[in-house]
TIMARTI-717320 format. One record per residue (C-alpha): z, x, y; residue number from 1; chain. Coordinates in Angstrom, 3 decimals. Each point is the difference from the previous one (the first is absolute). Layout:
N
        w        u        v   n chain
        Z        X        Y NUM     A
...
END
This chain:
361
        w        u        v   n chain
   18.848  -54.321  -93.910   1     A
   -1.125    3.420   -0.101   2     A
    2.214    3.007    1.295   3     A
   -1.723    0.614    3.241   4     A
    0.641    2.227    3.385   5     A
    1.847   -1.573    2.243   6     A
   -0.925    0.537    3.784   7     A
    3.305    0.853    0.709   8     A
    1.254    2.106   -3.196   9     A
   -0.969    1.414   -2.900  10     A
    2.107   -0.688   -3.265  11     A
    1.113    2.667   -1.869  12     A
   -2.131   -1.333   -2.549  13     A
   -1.838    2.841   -1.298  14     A
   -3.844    0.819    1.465  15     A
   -0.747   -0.462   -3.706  16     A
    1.596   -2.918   -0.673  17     A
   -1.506   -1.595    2.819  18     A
   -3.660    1.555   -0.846  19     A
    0.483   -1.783   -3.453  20     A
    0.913   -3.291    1.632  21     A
    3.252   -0.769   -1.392  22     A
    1.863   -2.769    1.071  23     A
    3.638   -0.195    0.626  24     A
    0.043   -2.917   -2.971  25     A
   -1.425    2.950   -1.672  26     A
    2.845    2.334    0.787  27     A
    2.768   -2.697   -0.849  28     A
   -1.803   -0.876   -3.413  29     A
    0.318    3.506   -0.762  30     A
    2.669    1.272    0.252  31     A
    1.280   -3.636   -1.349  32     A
   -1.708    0.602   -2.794  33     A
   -1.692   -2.834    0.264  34     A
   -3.808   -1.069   -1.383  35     A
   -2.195    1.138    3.330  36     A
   -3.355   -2.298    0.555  37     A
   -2.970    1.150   -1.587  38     A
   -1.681    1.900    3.148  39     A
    3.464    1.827    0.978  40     A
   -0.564    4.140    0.025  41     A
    2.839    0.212   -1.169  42     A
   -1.073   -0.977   -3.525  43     A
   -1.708    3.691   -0.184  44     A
    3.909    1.005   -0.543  45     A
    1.010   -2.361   -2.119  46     A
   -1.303    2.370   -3.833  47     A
    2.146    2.977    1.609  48     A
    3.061    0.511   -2.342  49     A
    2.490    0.384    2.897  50     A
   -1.363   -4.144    1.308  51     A
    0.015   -1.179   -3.748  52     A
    3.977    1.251    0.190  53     A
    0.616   -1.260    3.096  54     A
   -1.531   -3.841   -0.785  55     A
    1.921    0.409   -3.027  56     A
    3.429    0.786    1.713  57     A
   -0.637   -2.311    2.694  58     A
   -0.589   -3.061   -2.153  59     A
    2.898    0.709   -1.939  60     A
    2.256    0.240    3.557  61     A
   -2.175   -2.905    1.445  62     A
    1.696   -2.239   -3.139  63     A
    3.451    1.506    0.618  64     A
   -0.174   -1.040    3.571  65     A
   -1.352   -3.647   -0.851  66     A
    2.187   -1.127   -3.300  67     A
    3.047    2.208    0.845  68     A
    0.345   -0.839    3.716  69     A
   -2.340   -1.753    1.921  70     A
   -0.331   -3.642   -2.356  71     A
    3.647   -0.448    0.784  72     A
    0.062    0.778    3.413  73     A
   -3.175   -2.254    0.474  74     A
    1.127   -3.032   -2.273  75     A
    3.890    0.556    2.098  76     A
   -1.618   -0.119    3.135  77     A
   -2.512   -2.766   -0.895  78     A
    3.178   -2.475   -0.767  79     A
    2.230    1.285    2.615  80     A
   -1.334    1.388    2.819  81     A
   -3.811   -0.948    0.705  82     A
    1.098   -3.721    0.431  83     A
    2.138    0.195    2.784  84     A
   -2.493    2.173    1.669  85     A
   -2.515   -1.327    2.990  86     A
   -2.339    1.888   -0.793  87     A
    0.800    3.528    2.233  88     A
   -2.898    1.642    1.559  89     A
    1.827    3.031   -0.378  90     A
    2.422    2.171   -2.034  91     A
    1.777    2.458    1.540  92     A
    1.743    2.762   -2.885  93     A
    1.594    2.604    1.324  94     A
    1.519    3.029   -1.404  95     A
   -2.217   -0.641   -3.247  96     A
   -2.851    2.451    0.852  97     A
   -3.334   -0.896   -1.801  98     A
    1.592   -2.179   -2.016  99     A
   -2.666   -2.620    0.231 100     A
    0.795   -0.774   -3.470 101     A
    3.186   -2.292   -0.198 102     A
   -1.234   -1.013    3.769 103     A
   -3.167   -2.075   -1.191 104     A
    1.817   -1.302   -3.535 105     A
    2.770   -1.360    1.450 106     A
   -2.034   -1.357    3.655 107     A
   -3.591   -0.423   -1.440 108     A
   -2.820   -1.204    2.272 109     A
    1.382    0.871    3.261 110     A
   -2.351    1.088    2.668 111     A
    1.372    3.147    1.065 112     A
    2.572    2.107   -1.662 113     A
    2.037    3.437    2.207 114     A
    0.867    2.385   -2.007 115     A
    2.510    2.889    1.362 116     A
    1.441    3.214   -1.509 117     A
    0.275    3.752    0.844 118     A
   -2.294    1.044   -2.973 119     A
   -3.293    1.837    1.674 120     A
   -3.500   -1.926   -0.067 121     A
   -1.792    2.519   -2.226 122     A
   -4.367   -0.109   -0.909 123     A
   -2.015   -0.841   -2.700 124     A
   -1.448    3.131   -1.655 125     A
   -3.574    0.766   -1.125 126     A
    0.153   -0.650   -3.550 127     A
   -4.135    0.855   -0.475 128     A
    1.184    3.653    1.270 129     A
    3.121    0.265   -2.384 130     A
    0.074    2.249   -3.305 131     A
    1.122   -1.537   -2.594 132     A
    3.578    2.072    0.740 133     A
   -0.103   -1.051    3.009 134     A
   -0.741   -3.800   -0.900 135     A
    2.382    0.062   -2.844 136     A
    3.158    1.395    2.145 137     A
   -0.837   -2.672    3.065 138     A
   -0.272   -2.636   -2.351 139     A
    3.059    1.245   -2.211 140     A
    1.951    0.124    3.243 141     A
   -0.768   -3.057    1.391 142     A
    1.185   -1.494   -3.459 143     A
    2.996    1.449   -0.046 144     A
    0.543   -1.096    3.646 145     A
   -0.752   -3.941   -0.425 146     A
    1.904    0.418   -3.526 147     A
    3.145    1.072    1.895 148     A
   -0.583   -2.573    2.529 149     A
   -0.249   -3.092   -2.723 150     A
    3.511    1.386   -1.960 151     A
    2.011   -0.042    3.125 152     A
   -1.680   -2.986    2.356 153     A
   -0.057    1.685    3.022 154     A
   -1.061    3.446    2.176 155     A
    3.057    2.694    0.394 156     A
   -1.635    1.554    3.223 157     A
    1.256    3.518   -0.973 158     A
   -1.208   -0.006   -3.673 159     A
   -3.305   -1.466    1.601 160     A
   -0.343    2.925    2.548 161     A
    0.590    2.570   -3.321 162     A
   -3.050   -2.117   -1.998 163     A
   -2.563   -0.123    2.943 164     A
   -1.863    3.384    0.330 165     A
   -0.239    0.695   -3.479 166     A
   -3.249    0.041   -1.505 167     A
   -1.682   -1.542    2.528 168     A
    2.266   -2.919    0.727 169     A
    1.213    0.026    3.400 170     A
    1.042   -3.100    0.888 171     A
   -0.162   -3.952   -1.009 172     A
   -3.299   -0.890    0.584 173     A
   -1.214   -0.128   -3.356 174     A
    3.378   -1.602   -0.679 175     A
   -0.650   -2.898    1.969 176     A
   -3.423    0.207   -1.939 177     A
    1.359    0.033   -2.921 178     A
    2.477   -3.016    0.767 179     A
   -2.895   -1.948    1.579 180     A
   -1.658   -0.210   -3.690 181     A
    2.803   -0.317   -1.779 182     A
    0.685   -3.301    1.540 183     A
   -3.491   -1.370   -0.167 184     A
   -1.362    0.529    3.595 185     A
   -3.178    1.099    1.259 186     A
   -0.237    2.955    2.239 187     A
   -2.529   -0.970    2.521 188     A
    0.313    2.672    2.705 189     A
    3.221    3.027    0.657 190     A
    0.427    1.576    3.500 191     A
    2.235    2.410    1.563 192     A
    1.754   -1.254    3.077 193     A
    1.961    0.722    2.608 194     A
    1.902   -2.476    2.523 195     A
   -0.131    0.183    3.633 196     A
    2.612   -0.271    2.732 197     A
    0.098   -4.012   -0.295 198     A
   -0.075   -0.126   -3.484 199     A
   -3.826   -0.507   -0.555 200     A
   -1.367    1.345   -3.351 201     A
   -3.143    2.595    0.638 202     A
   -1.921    2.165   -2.847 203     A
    1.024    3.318    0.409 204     A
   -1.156    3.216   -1.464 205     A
    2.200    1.154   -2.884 206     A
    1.615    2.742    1.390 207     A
    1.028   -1.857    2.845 208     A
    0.834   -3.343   -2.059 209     A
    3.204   -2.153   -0.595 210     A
   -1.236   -2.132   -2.058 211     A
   -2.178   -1.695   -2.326 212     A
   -1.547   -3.178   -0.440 213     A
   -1.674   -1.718   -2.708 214     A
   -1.955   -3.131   -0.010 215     A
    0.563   -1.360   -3.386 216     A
   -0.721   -3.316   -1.736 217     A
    1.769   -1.610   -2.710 218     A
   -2.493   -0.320   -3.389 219     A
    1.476   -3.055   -0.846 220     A
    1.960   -1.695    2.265 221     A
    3.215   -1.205    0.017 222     A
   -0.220   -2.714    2.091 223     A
   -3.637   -0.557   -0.133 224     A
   -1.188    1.582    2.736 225     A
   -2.331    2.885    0.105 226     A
    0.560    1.480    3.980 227     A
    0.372    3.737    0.219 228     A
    3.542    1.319    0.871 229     A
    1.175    2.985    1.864 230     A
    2.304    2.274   -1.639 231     A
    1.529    2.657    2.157 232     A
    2.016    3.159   -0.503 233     A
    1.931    2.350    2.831 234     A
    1.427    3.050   -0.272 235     A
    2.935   -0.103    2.740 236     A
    3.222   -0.505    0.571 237     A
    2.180   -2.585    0.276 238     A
    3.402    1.726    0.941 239     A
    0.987   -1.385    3.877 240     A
   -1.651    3.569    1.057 241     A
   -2.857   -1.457   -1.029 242     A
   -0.184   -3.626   -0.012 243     A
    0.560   -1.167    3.683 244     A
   -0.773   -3.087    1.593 245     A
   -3.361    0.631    1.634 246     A
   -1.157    2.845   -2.213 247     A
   -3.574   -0.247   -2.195 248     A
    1.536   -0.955   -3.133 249     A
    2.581   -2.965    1.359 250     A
   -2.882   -1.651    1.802 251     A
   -2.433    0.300   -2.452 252     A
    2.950   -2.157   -2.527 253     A
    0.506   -2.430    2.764 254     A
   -3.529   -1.027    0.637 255     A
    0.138   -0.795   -3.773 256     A
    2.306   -4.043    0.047 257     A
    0.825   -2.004   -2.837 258     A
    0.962    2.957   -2.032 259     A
    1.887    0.525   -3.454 260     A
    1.953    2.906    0.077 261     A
    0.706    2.107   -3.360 262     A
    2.398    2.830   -0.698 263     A
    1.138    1.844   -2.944 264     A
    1.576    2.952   -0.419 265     A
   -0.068    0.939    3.329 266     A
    2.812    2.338   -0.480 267     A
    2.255   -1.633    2.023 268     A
   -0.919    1.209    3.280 269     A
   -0.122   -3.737    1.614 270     A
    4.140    0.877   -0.389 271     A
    0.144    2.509    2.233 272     A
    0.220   -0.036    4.034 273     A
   -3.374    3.022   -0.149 274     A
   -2.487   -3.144   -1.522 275     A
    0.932   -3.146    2.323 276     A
   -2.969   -0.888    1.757 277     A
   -1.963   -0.426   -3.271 278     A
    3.196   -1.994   -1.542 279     A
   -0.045   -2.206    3.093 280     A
   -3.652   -0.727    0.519 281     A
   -0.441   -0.748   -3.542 282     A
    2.744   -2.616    0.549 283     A
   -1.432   -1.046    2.910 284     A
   -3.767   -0.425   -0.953 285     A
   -0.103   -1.183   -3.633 286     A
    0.004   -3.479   -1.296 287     A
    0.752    1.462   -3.567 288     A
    1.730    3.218   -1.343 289     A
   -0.098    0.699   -3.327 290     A
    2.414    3.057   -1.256 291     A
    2.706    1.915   -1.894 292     A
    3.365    1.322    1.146 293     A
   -1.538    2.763    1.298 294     A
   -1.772   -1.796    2.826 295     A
    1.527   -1.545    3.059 296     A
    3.962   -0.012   -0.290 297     A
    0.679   -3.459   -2.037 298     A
    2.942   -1.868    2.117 299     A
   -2.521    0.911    3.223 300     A
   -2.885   -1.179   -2.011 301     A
    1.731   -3.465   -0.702 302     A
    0.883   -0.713    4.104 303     A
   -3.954   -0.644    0.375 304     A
   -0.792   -1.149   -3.430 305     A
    0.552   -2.154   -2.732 306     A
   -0.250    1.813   -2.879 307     A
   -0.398   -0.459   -3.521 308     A
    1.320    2.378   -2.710 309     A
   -1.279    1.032   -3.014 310     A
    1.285    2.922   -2.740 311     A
    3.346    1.747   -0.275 312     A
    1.728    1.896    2.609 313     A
    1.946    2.830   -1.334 314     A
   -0.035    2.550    3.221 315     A
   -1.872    2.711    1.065 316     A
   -1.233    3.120   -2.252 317     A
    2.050    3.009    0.229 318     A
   -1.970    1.259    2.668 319     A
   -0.188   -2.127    2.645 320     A
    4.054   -1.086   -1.453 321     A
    1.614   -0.244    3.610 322     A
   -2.805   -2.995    0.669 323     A
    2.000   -2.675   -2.230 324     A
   -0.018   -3.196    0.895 325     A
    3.065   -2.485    0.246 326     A
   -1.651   -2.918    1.483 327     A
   -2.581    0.367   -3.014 328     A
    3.229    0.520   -2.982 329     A
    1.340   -3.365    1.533 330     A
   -3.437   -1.945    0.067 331     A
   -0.848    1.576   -3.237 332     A
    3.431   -1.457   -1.527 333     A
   -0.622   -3.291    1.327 334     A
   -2.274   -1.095   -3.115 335     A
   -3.159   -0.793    3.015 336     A
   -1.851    2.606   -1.373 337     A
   -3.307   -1.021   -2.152 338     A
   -1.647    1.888   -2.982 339     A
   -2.235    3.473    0.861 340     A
   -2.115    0.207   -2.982 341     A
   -0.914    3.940    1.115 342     A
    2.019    3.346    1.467 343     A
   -1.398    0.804    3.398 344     A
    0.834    2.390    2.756 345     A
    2.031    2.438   -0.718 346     A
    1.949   -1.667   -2.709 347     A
   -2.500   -0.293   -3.135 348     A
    1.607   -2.042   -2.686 349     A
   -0.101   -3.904    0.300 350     A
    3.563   -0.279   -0.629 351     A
    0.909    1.698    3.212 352     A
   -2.254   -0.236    2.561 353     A
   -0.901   -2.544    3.181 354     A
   -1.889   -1.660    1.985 355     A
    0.583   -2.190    3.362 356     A
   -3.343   -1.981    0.985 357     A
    1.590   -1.120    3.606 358     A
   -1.997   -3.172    2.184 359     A
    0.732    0.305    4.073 360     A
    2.918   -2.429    1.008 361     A
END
């Protein structure tokens, strides 16, 4: 599908961009670094030295990503996880930003996945009207950006705030891009959004947006089935200030039932009295949650669920120290624990970090 103007917004898709009749699958292949289709404009780029260097540097993080990280994950999740699923309509991951990523390898073929962070939406620049400075350092920098993203696993908000606005990149949405082709889905359409008083999602100009929404399609389907999916990212926040029973963003989750939630490294907010509302509802909606210690508190997360563990619980890091865990030392100790063939979360070596894949009692 063609980028085209929407009767209620225009993407910040460039006037060029659109003129040249890009796509968004386009876009994602990209800046993925992937091969585009024969007819894409975007071909006229690719003999420019700064988009030979980028495919280069791409396809080298690309293979990182897949045989460093995301086979494990996927063959983990594959033998423990996936088959004790009933098949969720929808996962809910919050605190992860656009971390679409470990989202659709660990829950693959769901129908609609909610993505939620404080990292800002961002555009998609015209790359016809770039000189090849200008192309090199917005390439360079969005490089650098998903290459700090794969060593560590997940989005430090502040470091993320510091990245976006340089060079061009101002945000995630080529990020969720990015992620989109990485892990073998078709972009079929992108919108900004914004959600009204009962939770209802509406397109929304960019500068007055909250969100974005993709339609994407898996290439080759996990579980045979070719139907497009929604994938969704907000900007907004989830502190008790801001996530209230009744407000836009807790309606929107609970119109969304059989749900898998997913957290990791959610720096332990969920432990404190300012992020309760999003602690309990999660508890309260979802059939599944799948996290580290840094999601809901553990002992509270085993009253409503029965939980399996996986990895090696050895605390907290330094910084977030005073969040230890007892109840989690004692389970730990017990022997119940099974193998975690990867380092997640916070906690990147295999030989000391969790997971806790809990099923609704």
């Amino acid at each position: 599908m063609k980028l085209r103007i929407l009767l209620s917004s225009i993407l910040v898709l460039s006037g060029s961009l659109n003129a040249q009749n890009v796509s968004f699958d386009d876009v994602s292949r990209f800046v993925a670094g992937k091969p585009l289709t024969v007819s894409s404009p975007l071909n006229q780029l690719i003999g420019r030295p700064a988009v030979r260097k980028h495919y280069y540097e791409t396809g080298e993080l690309s293979a990182k990503w897949e045989e460093g990280r995301l086979k494990a994950v996927k063959q983990w999740a594959m033998r423990e996880i996936q088959p004790q699923l009933t098949r969720p309509q929808c996962v809910k991951y919050m605190f992860g930003g656009p971390d679409f990523v470990h989202a659709t390898t660990v829950f693959p073929g769901v129908p609609e996945y909610i993505l939620a962070g404080l990292e800002p939406l961002g555009t998609i620049p015209d790359f016809f009207a770039m000189s090849e400075a200008e192309l090199q350092n917005y390439l360079t920098h969005l490089n650098y950006t998903l290459r700090s993203i794969s060593r560590r696993n997940f989005f430090i908000t502040k470091e993320m705030r510091e990245d976006f606005g340089k060079q061009g990149i101002d945000g995630v949405f080529p990020v969720l891009l990015y992620f989109a082709s990485l892990t073998g889905h078709e972009v079929i359409d992108a919108n900004y959004v914004t959600l009204e008083a009962n939770g209802s999602v509406v397109q929304s100009g960019a500068a007055d947006a909250t969100g974005i929404w993709l339609r994407i399609r898996e290439v080759n389907p996990t579980f045979g089935d070719p139907s497009a999916q929604n994938l969704y990212y907000f900007k907004t926040d989830l502190s008790d200030a801001g996530f209230t029973n009744g407000s836009p963003f807790h309606q929107f989750l609970a119109s969304k039932p059989n749900s898998v939630g997913y957290l990791k490294a959610a720096s332990f907010l969920m432990h404190t009295d300012a992020f309760a509302n999003i602690r309990n509802f999660l508890v309260g909606d979802c059939q599944f949650i799948l996290q580290d210690a840094s999601g809901i508190p553990a002992e509270f997360f085993a009253t409503y669920y029965n939980v399996a563990y996986y990895g090696n619980y050895v605390g907290p890091i330094d910084m977030f120290s005073e969040y230890d865990q007892p109840f989690l030392h004692r389970v730990y100790q017990s022997g119940v624990a099974k193998n975690l063939p990867f380092g997640t979360g916070y906690r990147m070596k295999d030989s000391d970090s969790i997971q806790m894949f809990g099923v609704r009692k």
